[in-house]
Biopython code that builds the backbone (N, CA, C, O; Angstrom):
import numpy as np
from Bio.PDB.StructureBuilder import StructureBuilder

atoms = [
    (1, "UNK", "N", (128.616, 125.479, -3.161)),
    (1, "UNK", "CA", (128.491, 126.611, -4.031)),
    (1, "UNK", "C", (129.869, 127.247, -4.164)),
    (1, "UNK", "O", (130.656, 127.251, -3.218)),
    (2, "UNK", "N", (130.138, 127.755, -5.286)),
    (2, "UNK", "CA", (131.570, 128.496, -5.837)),
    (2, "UNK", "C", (131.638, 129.675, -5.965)),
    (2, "UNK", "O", (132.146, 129.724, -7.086)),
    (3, "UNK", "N", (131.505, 130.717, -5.652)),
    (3, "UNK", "CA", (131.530, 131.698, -6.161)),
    (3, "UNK", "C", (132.764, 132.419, -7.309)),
    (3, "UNK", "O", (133.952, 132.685, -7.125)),
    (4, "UNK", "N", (132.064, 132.545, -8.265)),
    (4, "UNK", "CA", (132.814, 132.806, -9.442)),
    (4, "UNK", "C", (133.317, 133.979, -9.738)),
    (4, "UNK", "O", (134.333, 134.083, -10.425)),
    (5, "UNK", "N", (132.508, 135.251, -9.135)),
    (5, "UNK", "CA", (132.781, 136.362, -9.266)),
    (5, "UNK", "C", (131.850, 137.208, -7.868)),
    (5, "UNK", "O", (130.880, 136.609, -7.403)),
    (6, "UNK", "N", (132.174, 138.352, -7.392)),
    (6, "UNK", "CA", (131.507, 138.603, -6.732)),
    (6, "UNK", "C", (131.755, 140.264, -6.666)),
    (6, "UNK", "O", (132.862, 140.761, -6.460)),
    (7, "UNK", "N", (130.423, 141.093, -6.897)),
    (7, "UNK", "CA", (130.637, 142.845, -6.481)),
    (7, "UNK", "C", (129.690, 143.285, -5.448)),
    (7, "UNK", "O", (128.938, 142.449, -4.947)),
    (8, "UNK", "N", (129.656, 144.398, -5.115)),
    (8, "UNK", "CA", (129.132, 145.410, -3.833)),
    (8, "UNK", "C", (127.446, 144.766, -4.349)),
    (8, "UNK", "O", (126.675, 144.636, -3.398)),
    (9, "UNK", "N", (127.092, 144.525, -5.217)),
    (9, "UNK", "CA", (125.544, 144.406, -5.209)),
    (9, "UNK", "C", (125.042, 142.772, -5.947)),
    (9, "UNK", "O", (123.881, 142.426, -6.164)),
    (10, "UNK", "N", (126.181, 142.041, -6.200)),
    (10, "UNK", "CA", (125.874, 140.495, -6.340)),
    (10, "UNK", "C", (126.715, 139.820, -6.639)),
    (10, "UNK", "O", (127.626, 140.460, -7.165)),
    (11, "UNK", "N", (126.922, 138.627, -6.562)),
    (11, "UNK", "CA", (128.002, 137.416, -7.284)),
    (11, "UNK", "C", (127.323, 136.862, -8.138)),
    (11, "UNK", "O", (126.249, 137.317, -8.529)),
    (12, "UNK", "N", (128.014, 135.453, -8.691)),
    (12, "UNK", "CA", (128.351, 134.910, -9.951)),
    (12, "UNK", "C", (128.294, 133.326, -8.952)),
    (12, "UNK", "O", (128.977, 133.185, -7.938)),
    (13, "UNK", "N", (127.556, 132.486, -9.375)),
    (13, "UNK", "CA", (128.084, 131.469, -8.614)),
    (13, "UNK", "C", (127.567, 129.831, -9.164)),
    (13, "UNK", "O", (126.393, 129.731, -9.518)),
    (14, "UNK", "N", (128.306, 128.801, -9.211)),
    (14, "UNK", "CA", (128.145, 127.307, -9.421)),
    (14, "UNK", "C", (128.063, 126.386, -8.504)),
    (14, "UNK", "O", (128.818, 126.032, -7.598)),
    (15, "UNK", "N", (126.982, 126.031, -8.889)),
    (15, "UNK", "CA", (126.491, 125.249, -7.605)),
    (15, "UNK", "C", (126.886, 123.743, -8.037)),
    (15, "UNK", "O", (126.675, 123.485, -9.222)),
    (16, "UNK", "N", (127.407, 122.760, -7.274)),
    (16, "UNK", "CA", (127.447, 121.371, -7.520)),
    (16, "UNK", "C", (126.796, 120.353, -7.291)),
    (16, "UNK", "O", (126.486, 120.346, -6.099)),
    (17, "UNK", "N", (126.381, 119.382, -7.880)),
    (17, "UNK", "CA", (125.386, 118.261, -7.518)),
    (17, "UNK", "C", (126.345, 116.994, -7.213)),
    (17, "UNK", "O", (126.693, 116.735, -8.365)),
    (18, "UNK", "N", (126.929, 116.136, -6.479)),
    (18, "UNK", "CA", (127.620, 115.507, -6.601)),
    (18, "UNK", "C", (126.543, 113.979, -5.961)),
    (18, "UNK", "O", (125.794, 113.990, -4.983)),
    (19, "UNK", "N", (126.833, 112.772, -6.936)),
    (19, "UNK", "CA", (126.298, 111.959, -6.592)),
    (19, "UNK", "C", (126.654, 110.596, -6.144)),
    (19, "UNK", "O", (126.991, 109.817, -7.036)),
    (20, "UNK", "N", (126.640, 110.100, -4.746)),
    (20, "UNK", "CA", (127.782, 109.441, -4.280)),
    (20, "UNK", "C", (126.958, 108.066, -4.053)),
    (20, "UNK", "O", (127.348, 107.171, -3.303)),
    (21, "UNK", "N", (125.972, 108.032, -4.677)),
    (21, "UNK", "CA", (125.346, 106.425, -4.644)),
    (21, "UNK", "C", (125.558, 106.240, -5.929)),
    (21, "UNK", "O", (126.528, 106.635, -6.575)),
    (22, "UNK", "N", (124.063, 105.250, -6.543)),
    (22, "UNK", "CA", (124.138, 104.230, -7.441)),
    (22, "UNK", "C", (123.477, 105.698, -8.339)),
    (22, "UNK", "O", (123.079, 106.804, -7.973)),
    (23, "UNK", "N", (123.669, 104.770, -10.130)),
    (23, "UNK", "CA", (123.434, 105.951, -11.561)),
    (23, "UNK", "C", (121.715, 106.675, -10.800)),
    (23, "UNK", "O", (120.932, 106.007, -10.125)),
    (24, "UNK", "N", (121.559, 107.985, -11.138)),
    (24, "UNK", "CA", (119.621, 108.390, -11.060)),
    (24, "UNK", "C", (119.448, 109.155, -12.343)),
    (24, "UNK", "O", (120.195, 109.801, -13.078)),
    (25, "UNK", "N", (117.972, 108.781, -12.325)),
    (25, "UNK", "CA", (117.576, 109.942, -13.698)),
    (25, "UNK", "C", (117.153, 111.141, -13.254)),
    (25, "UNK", "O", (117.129, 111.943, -14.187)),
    (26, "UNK", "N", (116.688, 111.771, -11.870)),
    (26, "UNK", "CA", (116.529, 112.421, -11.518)),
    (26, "UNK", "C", (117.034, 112.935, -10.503)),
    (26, "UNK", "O", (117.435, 112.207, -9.595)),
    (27, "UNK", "N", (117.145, 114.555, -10.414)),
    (27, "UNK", "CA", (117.606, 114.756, -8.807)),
    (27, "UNK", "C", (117.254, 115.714, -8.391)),
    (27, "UNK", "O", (116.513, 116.222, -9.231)),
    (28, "UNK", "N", (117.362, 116.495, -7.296)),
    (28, "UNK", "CA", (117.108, 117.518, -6.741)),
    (28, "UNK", "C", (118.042, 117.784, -5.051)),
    (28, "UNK", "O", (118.512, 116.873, -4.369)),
    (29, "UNK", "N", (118.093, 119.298, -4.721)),
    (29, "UNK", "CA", (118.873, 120.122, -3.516)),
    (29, "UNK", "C", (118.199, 121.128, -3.395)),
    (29, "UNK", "O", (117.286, 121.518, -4.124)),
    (30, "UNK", "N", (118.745, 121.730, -2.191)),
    (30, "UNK", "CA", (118.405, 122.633, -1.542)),
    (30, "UNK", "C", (119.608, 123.501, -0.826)),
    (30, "UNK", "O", (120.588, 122.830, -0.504)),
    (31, "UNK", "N", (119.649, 124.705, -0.578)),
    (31, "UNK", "CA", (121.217, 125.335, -1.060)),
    (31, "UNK", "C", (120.305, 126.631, 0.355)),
    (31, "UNK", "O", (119.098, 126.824, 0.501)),
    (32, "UNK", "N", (121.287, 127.155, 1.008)),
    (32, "UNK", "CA", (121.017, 128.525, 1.913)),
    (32, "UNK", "C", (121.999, 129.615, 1.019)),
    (32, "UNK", "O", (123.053, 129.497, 0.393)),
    (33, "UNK", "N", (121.187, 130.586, 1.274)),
    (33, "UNK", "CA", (121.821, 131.501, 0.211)),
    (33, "UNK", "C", (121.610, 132.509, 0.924)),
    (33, "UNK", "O", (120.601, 132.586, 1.626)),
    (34, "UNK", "N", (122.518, 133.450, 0.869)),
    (34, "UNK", "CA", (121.964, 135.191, 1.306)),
    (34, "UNK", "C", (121.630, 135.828, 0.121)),
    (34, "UNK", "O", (122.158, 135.666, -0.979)),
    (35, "UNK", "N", (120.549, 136.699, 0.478)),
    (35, "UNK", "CA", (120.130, 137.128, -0.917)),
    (35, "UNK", "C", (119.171, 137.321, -1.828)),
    (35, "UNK", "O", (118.371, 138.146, -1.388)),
    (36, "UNK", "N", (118.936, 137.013, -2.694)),
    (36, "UNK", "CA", (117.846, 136.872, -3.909)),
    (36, "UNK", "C", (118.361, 136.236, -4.985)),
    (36, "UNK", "O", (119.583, 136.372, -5.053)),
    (37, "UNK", "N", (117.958, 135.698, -5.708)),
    (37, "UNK", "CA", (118.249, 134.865, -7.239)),
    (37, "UNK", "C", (117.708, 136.069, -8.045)),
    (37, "UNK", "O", (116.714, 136.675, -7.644)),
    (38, "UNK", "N", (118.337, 136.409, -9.146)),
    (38, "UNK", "CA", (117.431, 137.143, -9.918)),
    (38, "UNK", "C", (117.580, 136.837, -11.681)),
    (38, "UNK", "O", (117.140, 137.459, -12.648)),
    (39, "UNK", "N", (118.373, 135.642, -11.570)),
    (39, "UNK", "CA", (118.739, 134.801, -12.768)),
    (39, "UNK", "C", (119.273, 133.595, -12.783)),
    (39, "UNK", "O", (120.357, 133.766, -12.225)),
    (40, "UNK", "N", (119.177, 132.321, -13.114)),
    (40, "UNK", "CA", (119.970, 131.233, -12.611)),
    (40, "UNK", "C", (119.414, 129.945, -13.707)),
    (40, "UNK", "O", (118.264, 129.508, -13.673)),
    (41, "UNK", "N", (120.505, 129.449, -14.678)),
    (41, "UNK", "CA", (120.343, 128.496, -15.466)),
    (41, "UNK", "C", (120.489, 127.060, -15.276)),
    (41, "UNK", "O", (121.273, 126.846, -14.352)),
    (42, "UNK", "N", (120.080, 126.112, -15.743)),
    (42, "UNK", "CA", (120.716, 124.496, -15.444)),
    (42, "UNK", "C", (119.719, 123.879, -14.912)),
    (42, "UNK", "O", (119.493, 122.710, -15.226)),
    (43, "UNK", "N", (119.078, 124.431, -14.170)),
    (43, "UNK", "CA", (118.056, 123.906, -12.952)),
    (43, "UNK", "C", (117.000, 124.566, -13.500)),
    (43, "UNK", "O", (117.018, 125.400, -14.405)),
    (44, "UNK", "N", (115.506, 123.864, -12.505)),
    (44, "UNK", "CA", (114.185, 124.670, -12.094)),
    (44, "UNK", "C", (114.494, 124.874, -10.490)),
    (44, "UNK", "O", (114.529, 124.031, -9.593)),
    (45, "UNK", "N", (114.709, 126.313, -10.450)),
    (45, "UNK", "CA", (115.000, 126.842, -9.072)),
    (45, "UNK", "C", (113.351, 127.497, -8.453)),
    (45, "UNK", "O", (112.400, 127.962, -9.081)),
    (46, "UNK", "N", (113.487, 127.355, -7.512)),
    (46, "UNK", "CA", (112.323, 128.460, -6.657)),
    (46, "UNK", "C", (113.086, 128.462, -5.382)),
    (46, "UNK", "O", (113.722, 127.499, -4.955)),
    (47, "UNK", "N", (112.990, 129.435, -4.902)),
    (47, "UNK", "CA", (113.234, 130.554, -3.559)),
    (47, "UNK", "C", (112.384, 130.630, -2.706)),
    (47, "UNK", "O", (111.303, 131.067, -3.100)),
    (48, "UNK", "N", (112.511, 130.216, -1.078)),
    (48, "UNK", "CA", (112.092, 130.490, -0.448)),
    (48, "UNK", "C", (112.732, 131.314, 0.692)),
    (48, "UNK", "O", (113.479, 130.738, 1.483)),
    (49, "UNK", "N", (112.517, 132.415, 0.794)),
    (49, "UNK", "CA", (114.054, 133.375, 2.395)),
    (49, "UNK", "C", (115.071, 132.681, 1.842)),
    (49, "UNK", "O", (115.023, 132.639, 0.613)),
    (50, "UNK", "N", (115.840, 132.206, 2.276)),
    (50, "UNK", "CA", (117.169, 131.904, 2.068)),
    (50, "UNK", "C", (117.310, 130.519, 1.005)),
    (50, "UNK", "O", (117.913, 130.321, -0.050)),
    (51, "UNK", "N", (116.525, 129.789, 1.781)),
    (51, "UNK", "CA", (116.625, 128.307, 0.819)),
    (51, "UNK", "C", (116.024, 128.429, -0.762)),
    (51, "UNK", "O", (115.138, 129.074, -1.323)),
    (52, "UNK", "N", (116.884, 127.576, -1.082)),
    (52, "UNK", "CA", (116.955, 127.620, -2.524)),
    (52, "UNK", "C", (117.011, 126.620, -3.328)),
    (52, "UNK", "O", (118.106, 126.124, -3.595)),
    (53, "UNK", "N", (116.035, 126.210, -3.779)),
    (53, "UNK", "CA", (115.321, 124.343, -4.029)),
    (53, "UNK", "C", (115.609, 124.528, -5.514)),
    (53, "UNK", "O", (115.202, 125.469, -6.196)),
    (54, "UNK", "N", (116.416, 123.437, -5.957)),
    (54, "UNK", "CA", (116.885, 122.913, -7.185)),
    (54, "UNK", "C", (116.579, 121.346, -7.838)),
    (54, "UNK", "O", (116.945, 120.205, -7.557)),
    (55, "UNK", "N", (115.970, 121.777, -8.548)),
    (55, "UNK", "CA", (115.550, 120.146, -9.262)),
    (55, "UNK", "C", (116.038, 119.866, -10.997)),
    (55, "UNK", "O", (115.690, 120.714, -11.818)),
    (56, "UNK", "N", (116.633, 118.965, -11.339)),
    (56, "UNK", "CA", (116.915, 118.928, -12.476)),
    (56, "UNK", "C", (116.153, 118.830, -13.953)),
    (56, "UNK", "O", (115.276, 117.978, -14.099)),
    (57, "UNK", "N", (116.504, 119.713, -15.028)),
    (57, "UNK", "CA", (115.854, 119.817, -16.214)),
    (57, "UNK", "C", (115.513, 118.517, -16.777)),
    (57, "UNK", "O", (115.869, 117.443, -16.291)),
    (58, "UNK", "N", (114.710, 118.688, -17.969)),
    (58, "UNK", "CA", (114.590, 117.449, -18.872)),
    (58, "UNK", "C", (115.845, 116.764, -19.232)),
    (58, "UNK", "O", (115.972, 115.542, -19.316)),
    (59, "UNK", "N", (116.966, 117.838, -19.485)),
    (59, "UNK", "CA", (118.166, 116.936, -20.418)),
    (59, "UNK", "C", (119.111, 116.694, -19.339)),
    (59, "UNK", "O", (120.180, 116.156, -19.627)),
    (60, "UNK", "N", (118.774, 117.132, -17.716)),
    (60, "UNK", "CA", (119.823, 116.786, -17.178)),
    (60, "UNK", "C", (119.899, 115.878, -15.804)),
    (60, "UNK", "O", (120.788, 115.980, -14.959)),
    (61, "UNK", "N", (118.506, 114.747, -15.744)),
    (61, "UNK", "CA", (118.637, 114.197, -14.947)),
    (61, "UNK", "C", (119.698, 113.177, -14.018)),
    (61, "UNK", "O", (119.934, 112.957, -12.830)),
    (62, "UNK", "N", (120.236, 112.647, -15.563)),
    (62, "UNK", "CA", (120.806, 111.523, -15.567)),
    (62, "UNK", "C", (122.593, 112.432, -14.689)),
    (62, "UNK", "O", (123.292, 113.384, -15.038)),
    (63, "UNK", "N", (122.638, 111.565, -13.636)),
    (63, "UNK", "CA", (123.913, 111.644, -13.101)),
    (63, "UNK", "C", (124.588, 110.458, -12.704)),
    (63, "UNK", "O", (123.930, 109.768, -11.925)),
    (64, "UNK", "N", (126.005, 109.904, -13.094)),
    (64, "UNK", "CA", (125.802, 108.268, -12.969)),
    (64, "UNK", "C", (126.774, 108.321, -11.325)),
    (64, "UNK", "O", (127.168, 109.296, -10.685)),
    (65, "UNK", "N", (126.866, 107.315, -11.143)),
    (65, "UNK", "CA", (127.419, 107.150, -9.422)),
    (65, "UNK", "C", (128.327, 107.478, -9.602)),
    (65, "UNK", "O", (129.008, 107.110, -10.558)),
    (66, "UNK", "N", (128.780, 108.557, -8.470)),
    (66, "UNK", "CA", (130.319, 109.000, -8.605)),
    (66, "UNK", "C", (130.568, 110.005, -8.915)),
    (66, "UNK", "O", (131.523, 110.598, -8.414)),
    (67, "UNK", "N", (129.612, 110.665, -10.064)),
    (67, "UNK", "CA", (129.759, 111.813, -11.181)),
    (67, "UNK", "C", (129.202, 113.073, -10.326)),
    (67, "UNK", "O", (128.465, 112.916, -9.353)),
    (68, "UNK", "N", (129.611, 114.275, -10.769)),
    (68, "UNK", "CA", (128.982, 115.160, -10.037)),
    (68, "UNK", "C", (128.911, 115.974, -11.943)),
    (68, "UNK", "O", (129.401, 115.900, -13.070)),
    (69, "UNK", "N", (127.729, 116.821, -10.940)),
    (69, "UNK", "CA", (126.635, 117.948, -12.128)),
    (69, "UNK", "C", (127.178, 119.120, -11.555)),
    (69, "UNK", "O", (127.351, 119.128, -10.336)),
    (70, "UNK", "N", (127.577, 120.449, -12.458)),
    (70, "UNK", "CA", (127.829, 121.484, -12.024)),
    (70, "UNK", "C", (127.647, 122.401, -13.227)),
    (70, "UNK", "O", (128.188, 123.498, -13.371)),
    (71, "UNK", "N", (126.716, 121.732, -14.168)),
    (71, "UNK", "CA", (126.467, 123.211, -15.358)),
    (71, "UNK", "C", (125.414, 123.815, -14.900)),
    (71, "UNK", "O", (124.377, 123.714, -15.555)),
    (72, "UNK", "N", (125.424, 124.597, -13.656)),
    (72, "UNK", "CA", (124.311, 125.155, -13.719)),
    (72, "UNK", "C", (125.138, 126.488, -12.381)),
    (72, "UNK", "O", (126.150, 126.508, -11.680)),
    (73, "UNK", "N", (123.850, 127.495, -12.671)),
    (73, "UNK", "CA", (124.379, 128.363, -11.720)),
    (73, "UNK", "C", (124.030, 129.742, -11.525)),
    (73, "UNK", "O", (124.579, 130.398, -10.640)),
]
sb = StructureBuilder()
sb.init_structure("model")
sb.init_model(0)
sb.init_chain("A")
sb.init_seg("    ")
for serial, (resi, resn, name, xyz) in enumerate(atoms, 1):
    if name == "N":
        sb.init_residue(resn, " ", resi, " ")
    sb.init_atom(name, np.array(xyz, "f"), 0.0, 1.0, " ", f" {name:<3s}", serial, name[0])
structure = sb.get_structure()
């Protein structure tokens, strides 16, 4: 995770998917976070306490070997 911006009551942040095997159409992570989500694009996120489960959209499964995903955040 990157943090892009950060103030007294939240940050800004990009999370990376990086994929170090063979091409997938699908993917998914899981991320520890302090905090709450209270907006977050790219992904289907859900929150549990800290962990923070990310699975990829319709248009953005495809990641080929090697490539890393980071429009989302």
């Amino acid at each position: 995770m990157i943090i892009t911006s950060d103030w007294d009551s939240g940050y800004c942040a990009i999370i990376e998917v990086a994929n170090n095997g063979s091409s997938v159409s699908s993917w998914a992570t899981t991320v520890n976070i302090a905090g709450s989500i209270n907006n977050f694009w790219g992904a289907n996120m859900t929150q549990n306490g800290t962990t923070l489960s990310l699975r990829n959209l319709e248009w953005n499964g495809q990641i080929a070997a090697g490539a890393t995903f980071s429009n989302m955040g």
